[in-house]
C-alpha positions in Angstrom: 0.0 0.0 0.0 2.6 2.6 0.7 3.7 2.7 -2.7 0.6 3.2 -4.1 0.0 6.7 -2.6 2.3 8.1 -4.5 1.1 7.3 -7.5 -2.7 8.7 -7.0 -1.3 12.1 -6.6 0.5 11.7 -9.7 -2.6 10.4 -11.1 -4.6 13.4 -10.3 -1.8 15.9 -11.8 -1.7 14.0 -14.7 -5.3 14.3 -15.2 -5.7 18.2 -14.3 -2.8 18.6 -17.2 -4.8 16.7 -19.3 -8.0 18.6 -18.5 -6.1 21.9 -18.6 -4.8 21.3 -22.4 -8.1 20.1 -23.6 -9.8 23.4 -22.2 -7.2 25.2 -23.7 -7.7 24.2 -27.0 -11.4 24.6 -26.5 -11.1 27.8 -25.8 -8.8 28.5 -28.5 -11.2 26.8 -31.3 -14.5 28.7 -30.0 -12.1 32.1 -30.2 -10.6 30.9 -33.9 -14.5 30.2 -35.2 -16.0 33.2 -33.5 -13.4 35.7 -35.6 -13.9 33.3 -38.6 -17.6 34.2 -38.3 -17.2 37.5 -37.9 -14.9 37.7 -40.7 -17.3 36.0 -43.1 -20.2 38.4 -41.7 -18.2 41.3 -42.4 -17.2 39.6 -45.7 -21.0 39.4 -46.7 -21.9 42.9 -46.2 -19.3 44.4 -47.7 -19.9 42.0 -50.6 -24.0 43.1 -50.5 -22.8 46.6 -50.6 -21.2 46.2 -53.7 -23.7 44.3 -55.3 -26.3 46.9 -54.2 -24.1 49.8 -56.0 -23.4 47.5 -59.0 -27.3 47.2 -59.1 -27.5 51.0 -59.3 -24.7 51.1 -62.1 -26.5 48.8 -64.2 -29.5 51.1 -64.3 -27.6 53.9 -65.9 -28.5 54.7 -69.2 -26.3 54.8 -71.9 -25.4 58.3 -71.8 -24.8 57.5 -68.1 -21.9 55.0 -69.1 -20.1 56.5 -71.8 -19.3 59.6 -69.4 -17.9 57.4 -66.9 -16.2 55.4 -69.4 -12.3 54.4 -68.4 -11.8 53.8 -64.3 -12.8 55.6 -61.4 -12.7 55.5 -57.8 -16.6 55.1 -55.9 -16.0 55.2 -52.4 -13.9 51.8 -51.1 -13.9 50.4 -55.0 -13.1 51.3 -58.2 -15.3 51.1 -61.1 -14.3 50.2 -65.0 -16.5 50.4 -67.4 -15.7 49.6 -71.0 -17.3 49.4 -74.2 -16.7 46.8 -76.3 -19.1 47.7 -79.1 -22.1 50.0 -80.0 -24.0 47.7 -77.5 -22.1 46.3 -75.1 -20.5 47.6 -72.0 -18.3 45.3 -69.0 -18.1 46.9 -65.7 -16.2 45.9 -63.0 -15.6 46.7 -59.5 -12.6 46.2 -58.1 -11.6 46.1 -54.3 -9.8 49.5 -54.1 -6.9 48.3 -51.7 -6.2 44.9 -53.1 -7.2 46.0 -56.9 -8.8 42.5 -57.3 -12.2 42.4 -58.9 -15.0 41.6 -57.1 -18.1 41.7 -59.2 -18.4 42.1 -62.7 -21.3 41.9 -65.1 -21.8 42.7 -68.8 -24.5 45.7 -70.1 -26.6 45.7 -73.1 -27.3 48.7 -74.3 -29.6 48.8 -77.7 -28.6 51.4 -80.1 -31.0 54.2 -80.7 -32.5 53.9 -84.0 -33.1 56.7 -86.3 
């Protein structure tokens, strides 16, 4: 018996380690997902934002879009529009720090007839 006393003390240290490192990395994970989430939520609105403006940009009549022709800064983006015919116009908005694009949609615009 003596020898075994010893050994439930160690028993008991061995387990509040093993408890302390498991609540650790619990701890750890929840704070890891919790900015993940965040980061996706702020992700989404900014992305809505821009979709919301691009909306409005694709309402512009023609006249509208040849003035603004060539690039542009709009608040955090920067907006491109080309023509590539009589008809057609691509506009893009690009992500004004990182100059990546990130929505971009093609215009028809019918020629006026005489």
């Amino acid at each position: 018996m003596p020898r075994e006393r010893g050994w439930v003390l160690v028993e008991v240290m061995i387990a509040l380690a093993v408890l302390a490192t498991v609540g650790t990395t619990l701890l750890t994970l929840s704070r890891d997902t919790l900015g993940a989430v965040r980061s996706a939520g702020e992700t989404d609105r900014a992305t809505r934002r821009a979709s919301d403006f691009l909306t409005a940009v694709s309402l512009w009549p023609t006249a509208d879009l040849d003035r603004r022709l060539g690039s542009r800064s709009q608040g955090p983006w920067i907006l491109l529009i080309e023509r590539e015919n009589a008809e057609l116009y691509n506009v893009v908005l690009l992500d004004s720090a990182y100059r990546t694009p990130l929505l971009q949609t093609t215009l028809f615009r019918p020629r006026a007839r005489s």
